[in-house]
Backbone as numpy.savetxt, mean C-alpha at the origin, in Angstrom:
# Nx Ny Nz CAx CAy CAz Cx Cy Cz
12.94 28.33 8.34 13.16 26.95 7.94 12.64 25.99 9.00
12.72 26.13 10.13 12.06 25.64 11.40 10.69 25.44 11.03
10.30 26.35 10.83 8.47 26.48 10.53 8.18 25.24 9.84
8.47 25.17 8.70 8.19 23.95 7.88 8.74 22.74 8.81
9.49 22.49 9.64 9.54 20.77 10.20 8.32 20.88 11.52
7.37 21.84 11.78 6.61 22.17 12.57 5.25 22.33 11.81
4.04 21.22 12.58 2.76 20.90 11.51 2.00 21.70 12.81
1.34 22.65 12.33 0.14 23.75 13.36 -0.91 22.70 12.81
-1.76 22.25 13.84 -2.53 21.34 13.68 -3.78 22.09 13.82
-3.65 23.32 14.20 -4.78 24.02 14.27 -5.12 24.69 12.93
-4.06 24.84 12.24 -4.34 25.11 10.61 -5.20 23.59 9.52
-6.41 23.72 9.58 -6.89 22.80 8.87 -5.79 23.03 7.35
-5.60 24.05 6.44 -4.97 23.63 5.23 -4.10 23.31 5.68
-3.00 23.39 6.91 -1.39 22.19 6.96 -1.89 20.84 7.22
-3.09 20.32 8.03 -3.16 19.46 8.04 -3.84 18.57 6.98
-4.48 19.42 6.04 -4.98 18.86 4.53 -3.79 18.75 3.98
-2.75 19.50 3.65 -1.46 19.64 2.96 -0.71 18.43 3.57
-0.74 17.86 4.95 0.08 16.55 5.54 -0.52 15.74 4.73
-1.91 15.54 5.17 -2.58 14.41 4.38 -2.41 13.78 3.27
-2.37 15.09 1.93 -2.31 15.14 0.57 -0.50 14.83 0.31
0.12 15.16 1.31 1.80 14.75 0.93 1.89 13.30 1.35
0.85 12.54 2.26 1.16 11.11 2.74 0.48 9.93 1.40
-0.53 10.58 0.62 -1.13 10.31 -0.18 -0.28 10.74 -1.70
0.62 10.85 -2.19 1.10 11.68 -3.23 2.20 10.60 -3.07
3.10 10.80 -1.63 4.12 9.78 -1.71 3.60 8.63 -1.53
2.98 8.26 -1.27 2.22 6.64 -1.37 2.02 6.28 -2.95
2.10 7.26 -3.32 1.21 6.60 -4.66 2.58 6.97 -6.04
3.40 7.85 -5.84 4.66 7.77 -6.48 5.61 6.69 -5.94
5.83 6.62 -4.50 6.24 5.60 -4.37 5.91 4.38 -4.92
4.47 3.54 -4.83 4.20 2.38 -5.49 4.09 2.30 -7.05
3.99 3.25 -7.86 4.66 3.39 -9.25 5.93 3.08 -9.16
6.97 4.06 -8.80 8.16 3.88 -9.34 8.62 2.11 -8.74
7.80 1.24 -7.46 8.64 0.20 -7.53 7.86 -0.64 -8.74
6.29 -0.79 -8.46 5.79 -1.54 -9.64 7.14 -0.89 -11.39
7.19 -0.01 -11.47 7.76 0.30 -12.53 9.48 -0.17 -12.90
9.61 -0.51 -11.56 11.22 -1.21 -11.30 10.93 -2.51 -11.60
9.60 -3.08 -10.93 9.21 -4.34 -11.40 9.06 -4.99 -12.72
8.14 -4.20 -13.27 8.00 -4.33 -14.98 9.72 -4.24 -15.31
10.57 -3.39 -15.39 11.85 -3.23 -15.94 12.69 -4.58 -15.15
12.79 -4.78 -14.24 12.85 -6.22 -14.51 12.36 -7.95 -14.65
11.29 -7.51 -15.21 10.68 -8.27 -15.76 10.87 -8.60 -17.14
10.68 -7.36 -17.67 11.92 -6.91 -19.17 12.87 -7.44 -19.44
13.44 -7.25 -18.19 14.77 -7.59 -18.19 15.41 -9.07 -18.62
14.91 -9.76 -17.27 14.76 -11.08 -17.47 14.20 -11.59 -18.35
12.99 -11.33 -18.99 12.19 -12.30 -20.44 12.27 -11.35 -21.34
13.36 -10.14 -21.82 12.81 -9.67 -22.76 13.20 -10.43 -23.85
13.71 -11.39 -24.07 13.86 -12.09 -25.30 12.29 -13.00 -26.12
11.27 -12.90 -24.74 10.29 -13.68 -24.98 9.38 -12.42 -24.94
7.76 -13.07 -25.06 6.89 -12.07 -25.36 6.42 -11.81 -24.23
6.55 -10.69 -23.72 6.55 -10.59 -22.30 4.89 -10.15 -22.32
4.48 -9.69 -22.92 2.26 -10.17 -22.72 2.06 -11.17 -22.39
2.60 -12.18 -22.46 2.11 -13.58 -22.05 2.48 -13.64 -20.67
3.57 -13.20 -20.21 4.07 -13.20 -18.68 3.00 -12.42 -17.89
2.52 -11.18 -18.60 1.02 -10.78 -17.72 -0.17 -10.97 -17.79
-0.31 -12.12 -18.84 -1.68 -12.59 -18.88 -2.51 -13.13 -17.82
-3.31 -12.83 -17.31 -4.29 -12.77 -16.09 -4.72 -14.57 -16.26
-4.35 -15.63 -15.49 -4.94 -17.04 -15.93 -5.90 -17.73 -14.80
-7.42 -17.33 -14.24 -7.62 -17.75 -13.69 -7.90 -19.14 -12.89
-7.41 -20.24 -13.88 -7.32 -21.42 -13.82 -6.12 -21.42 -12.07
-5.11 -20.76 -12.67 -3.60 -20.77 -11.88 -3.83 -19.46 -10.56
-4.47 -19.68 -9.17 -4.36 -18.55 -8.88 -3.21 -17.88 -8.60
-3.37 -16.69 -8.04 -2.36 -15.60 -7.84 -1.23 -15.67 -8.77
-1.29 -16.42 -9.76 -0.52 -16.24 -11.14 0.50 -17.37 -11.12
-0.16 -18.26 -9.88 1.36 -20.01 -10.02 1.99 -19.84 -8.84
2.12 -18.06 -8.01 3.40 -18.39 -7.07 2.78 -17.64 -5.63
3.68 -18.22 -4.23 2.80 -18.21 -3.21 2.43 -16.77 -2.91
1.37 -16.50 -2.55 1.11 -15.36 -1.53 1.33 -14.70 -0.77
2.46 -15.62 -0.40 2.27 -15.27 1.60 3.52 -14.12 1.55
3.40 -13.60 2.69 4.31 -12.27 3.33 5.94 -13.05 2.89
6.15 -14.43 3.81 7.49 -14.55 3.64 7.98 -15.18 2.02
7.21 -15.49 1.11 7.19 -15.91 -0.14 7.67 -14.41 -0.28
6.82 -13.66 -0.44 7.50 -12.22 -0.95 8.71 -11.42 -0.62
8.86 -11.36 0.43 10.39 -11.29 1.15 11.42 -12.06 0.38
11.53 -13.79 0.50 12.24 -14.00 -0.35 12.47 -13.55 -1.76
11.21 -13.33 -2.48 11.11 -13.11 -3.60 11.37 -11.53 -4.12
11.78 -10.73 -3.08 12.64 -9.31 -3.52 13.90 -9.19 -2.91
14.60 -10.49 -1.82 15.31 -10.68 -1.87 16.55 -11.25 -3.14
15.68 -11.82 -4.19 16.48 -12.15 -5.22 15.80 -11.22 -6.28
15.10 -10.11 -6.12 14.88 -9.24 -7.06 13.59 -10.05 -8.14
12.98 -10.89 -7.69 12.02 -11.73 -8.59 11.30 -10.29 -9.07
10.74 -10.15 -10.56 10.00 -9.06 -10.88 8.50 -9.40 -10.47
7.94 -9.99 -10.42 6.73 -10.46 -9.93 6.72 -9.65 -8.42
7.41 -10.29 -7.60 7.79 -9.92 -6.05 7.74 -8.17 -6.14
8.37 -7.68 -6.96 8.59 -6.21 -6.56 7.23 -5.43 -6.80
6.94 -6.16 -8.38 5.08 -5.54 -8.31 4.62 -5.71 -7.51
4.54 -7.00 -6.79 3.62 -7.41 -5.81 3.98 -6.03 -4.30
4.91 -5.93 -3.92 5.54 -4.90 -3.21 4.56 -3.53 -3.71
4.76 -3.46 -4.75 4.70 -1.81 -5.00 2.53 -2.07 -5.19
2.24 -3.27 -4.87 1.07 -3.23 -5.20 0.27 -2.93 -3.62
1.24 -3.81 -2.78 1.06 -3.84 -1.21 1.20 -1.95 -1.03
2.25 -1.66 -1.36 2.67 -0.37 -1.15 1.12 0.91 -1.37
0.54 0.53 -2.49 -0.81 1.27 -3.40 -1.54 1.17 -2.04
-1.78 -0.29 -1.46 -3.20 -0.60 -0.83 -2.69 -0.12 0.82
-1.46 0.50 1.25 -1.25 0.45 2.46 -1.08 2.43 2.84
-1.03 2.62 1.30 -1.36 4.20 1.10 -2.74 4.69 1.92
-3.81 4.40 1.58 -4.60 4.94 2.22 -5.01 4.71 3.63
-4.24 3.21 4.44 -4.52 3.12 5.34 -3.30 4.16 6.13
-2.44 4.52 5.46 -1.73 5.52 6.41 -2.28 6.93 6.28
-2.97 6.85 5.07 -3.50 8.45 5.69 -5.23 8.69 6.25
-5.29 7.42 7.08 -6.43 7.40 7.77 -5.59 7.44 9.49
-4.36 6.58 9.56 -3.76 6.58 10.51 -3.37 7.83 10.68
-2.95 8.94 9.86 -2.28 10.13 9.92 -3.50 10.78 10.46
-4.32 10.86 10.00 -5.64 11.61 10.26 -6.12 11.28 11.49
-5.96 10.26 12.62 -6.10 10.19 13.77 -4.96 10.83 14.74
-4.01 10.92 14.12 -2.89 11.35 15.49 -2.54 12.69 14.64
-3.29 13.32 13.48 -3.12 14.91 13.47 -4.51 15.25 14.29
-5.98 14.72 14.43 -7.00 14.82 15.35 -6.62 14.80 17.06
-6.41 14.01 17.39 -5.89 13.06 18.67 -4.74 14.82 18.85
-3.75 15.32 17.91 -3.34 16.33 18.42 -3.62 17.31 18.82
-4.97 17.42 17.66 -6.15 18.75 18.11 -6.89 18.79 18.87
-6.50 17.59 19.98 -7.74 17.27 20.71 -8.84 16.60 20.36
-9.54 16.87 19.02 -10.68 16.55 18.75 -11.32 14.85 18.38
-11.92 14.74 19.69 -11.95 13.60 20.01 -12.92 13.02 19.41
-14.10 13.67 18.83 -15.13 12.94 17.69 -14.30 12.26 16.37
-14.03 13.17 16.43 -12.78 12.62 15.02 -12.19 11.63 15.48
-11.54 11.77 16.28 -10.25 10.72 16.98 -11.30 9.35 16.78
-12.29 9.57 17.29 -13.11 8.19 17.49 -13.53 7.60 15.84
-14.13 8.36 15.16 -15.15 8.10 14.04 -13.11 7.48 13.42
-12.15 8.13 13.38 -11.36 8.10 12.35 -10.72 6.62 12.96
-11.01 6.47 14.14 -10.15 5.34 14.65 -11.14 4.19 14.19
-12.22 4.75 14.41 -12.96 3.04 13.57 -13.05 2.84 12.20
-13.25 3.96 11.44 -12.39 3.58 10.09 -11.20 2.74 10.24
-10.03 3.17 10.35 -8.84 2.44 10.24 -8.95 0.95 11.38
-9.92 0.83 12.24 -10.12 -0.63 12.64 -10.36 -1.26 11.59
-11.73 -0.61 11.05 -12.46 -1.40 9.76 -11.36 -1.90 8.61
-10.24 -1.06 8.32 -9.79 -1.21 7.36 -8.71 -2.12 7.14
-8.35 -2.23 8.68 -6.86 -2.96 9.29 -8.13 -4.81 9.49
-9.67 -4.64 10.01 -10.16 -5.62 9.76 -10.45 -6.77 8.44
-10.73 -5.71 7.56 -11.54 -6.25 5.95 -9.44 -6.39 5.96
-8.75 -5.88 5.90 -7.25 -6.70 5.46 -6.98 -7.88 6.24
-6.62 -7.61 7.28 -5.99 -9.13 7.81 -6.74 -9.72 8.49
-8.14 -9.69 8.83 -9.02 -10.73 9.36 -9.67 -11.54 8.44
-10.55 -10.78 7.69 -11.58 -11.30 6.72 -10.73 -12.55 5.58
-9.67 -12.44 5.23 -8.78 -13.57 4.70 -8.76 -15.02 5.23
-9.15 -14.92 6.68 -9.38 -16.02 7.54 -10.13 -16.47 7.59
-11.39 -15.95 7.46 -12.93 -16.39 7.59 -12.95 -17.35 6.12
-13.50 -18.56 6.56 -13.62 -19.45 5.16 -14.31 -18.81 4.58
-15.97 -17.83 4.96 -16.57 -17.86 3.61 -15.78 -17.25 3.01
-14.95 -15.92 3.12 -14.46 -14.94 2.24 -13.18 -16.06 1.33
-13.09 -17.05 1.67 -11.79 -17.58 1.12 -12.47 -18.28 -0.10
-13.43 -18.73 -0.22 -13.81 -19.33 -1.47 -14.09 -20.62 -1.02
């Protein structure tokens, strides 16, 4: 039973098998909250036609309500269904940057420092195109 809380990093299939379990729960995880989301979304308008609540309106961006990190916080603080998709959507896009992060410190364990490098500038790149490129006017529109 020990064995299993112990990752041999020298076994490429355990460390494909880490990978593929950081990627599996990333991606069940952001279903089941998007899917908490929709149910209360339901919840709240099911008396109305709730297609219209997901109609895509590009006139209105991001769908009427704010963007930002602490907008969303509040907004799963009171369980807003919008807020929790939005969560479980953050959740989808932050999946693969953890199993690029995983993939440097299961490398970085093996020593193998080509990797360590090539994998660490991926996840620069990726941690860049997210929270830098938002700043740059051209990318803003």
């Amino acid at each position: 039973m020990g064995e299993a809380a112990e990752l041999n990093t020298a076994d490429p299939r355990r460390m494909s098998d880490a990978v593929s379990a950081v990627l599996r729960f990333g991606v069940l995880l952001s279903a089941a909250v998007i899917a908490l989301g929709t149910l209360l979304l339901l919840l709240r308008f099911g008396s109305l036609d709730s297609g219209s609540l997901l109609t895509y309106y590009p006139s209105a961006p991001h769908g009427g309500f704010d963007p930002s990190l602490t907008a969303l916080a509040a907004g799963l603080s009171s369980l807003n269904p919008y807020s929790v998709i939005d969560a479980g959507t953050l959740i989808l896009l932050a999946t693969p940057v953890a199993r690029v992060a995983l993939s440097a410190l299961l490398f970085a364990a093996e020593r193998d420092r080509p990797y360590v490098y090539i994998t660490l500038t991926v996840l620069s790149l990726l941690l860049f195109s997210m929270l830098v490129t938002p700043f740059i006017p051209h990318f803003n529109g």
